[in-house]
LUMLUM-878507 format. One record per residue (C-alpha): residue number from 1; residue in three letters; x, y, z. Coordinates in steps of 0.2 Angstrom, whole numbers. Layout:
NUM,Ala,X,Y,Z .
...
REM end
This chain:
1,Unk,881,1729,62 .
2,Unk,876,1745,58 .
3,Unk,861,1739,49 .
4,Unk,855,1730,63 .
5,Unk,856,1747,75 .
6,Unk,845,1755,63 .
7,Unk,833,1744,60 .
8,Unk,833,1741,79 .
9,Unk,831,1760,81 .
10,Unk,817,1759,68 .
11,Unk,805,1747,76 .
12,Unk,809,1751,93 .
13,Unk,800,1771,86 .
14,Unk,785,1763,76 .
15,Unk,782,1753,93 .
16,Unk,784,1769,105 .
17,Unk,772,1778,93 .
18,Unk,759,1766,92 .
19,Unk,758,1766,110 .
20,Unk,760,1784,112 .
21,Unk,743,1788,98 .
22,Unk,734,1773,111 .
23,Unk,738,1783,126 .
24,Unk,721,1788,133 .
25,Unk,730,1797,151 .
26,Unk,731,1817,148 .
27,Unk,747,1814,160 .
28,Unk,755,1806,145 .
29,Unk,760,1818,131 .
30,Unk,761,1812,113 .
31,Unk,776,1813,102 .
32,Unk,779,1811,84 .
33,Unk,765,1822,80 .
34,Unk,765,1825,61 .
35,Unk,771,1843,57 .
36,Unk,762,1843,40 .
37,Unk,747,1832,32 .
38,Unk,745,1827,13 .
39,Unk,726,1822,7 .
40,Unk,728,1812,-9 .
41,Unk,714,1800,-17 .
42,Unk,720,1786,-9 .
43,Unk,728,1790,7 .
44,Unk,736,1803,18 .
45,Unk,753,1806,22 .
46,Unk,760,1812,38 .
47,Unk,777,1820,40 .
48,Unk,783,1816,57 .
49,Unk,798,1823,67 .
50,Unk,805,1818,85 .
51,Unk,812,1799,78 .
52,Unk,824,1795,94 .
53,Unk,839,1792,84 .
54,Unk,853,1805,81 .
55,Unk,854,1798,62 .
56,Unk,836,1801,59 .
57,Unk,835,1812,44 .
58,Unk,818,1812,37 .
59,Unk,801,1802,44 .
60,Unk,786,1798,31 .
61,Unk,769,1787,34 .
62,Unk,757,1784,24 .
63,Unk,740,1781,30 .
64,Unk,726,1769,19 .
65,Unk,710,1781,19 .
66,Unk,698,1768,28 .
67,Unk,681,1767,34 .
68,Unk,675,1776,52 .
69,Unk,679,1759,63 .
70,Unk,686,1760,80 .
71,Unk,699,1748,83 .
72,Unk,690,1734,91 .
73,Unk,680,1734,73 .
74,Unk,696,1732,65 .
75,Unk,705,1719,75 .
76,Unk,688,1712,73 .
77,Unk,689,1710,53 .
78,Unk,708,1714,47 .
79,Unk,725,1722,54 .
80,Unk,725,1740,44 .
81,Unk,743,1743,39 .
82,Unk,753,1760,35 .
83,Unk,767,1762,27 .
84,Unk,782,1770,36 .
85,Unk,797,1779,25 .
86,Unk,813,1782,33 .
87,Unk,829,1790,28 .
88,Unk,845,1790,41 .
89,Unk,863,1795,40 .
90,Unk,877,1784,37 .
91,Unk,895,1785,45 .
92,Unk,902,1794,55 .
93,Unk,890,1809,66 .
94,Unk,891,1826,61 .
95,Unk,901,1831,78 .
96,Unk,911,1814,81 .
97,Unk,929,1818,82 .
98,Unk,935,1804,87 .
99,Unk,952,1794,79 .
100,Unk,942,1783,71 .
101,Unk,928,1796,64 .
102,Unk,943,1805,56 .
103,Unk,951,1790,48 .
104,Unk,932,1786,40 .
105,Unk,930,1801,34 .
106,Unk,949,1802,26 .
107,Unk,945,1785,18 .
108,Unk,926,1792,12 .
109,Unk,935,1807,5 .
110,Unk,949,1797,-4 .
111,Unk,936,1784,-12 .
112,Unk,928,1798,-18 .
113,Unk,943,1807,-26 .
114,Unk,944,1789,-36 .
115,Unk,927,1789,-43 .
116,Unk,920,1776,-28 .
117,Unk,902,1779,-22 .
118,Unk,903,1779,-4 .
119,Unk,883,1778,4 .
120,Unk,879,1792,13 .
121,Unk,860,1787,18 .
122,Unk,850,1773,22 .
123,Unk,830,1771,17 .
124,Unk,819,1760,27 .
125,Unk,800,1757,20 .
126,Unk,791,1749,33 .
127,Unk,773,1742,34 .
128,Unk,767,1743,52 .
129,Unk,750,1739,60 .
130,Unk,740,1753,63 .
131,Unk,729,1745,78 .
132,Unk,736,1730,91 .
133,Unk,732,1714,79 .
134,Unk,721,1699,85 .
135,Unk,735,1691,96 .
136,Unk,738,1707,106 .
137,Unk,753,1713,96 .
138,Unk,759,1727,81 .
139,Unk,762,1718,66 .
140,Unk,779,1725,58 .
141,Unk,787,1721,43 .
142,Unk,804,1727,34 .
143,Unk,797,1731,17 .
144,Unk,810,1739,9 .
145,Unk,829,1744,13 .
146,Unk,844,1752,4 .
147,Unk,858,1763,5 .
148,Unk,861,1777,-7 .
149,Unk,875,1790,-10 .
150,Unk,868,1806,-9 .
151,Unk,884,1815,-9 .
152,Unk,884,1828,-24 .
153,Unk,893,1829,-41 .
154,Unk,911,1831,-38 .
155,Unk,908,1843,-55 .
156,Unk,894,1853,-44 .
157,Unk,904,1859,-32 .
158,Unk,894,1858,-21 .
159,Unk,896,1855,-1 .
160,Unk,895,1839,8 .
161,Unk,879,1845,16 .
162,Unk,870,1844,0 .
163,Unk,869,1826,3 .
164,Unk,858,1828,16 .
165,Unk,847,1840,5 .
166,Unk,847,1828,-8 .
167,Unk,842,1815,6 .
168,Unk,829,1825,10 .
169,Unk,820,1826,-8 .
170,Unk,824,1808,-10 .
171,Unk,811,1806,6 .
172,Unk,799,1817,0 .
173,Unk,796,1811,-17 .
174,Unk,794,1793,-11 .
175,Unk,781,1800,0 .
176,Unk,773,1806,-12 .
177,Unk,774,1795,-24 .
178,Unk,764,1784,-11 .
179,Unk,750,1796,-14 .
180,Unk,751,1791,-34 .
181,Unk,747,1772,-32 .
182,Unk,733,1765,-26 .
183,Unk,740,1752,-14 .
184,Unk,758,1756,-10 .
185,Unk,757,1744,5 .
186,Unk,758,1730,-9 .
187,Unk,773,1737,-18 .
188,Unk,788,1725,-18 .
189,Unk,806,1726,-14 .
190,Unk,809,1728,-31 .
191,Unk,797,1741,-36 .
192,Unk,805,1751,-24 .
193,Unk,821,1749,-28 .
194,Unk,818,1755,-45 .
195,Unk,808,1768,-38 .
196,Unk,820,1774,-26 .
197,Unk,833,1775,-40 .
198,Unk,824,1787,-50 .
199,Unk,818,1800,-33 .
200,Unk,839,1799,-31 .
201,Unk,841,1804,-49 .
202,Unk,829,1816,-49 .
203,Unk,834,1825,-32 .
204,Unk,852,1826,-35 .
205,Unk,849,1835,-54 .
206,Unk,837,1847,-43 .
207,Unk,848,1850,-31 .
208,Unk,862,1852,-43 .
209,Unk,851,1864,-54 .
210,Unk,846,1875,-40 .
211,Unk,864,1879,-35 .
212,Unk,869,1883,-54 .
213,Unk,854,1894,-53 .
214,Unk,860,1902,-38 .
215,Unk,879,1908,-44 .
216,Unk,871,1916,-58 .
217,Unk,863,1927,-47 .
REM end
């Protein structure tokens, strides 16, 4: 299933990561370096880019501010967790052609025409252990997953890649919203769910907003 090669994709990056931020040997490079850091009271959040997985759309993690320990001290006292935020495209790849592409998308487009909501995205929250835990291993846990429809307003007007944009806010506000709370990591499936909710709201009427701004200009 489709949900199962995500996921798959998912924990198979937070792994490679991990071992890639414990790689000591300068002949090994380091990937997923974060292209922009966000201090808040609370915790830091890292946007990453270089997910292996052609649907990546956006990358998120949220890091607990903790105490100076190296990571024998922590395996020593607790498994430290951050809090990974995924957001990847559904159906069919931006360039596939194929038969079967273009009967998916046919369908996508006529469910729309009748008022269906097709998903466009999927978001993962993750937690994942930030050192090896005491058995040798990461700890990884699927916090959180659901799949939204990012497409816009058929009143917008808008092109189909303004799902991606509003993908892209959705993202970005459940990161920071990580930075509001003072223990994300212990937020349930259902607090998120609400959460995500009101990000998709909220991004799709900005996004909707800016392009009405736009044409009157």
């Amino acid at each position: 299933m489709l949900f199962d090669r995500i996921l798959e994709d998912s924990l198979g990056f937070i792994r490679r990561k991990l071992w890639s931020d414990k790689a000591h040997s300068e002949s090994i490079k380091k990937t997923f370096q974060p292209t922009q850091t966000i201090s808040g009271e609370f915790g830091v959040i890292h946007l990453l880019e270089g997910r292996d997985t052609p649907r990546a759309v956006r990358t998120w993690m949220y890091t607990p501010k903790r105490q100076k320990l190296n990571a024998a001290q922590m395996v020593a006292t607790s498994t430290p967790m951050d809090l990974h935020i995924y957001i990847d495209f559904l159906g069919p790849l931006p360039h596939n052609t194929t038969p079967s592409a273009m009967d998916e998308r046919a369908l996508q487009a006529s469910q729309r025409q009748r008022g269906v909501s097709v998903p466009t995205h999927r978001l993962q929250i993750l937690r994942a252990s930030h050192f090896l835990n005491a058995e040798g291993f990461y700890s990884l846990e699927l916090v959180h997953w659901q799949d939204v429809d990012c497409f816009p307003p058929v009143h917008s007007q808008l092109a189909d890649k303004a799902a991606d944009k509003i993908a892209l806010l959705v993202a970005d506000k459940l990161a920071f919203k990580s930075l509001e709370v003072a223990q994300p990591l212990k937020l349930s499936s259902e607090t998120w769910s609400q959460i995500v909710d009101k990000a998709l709201a909220e991004a799709t009427a900005k996004v909707v907003a800016r392009a009405g701004e736009s044409q009157r200009y």
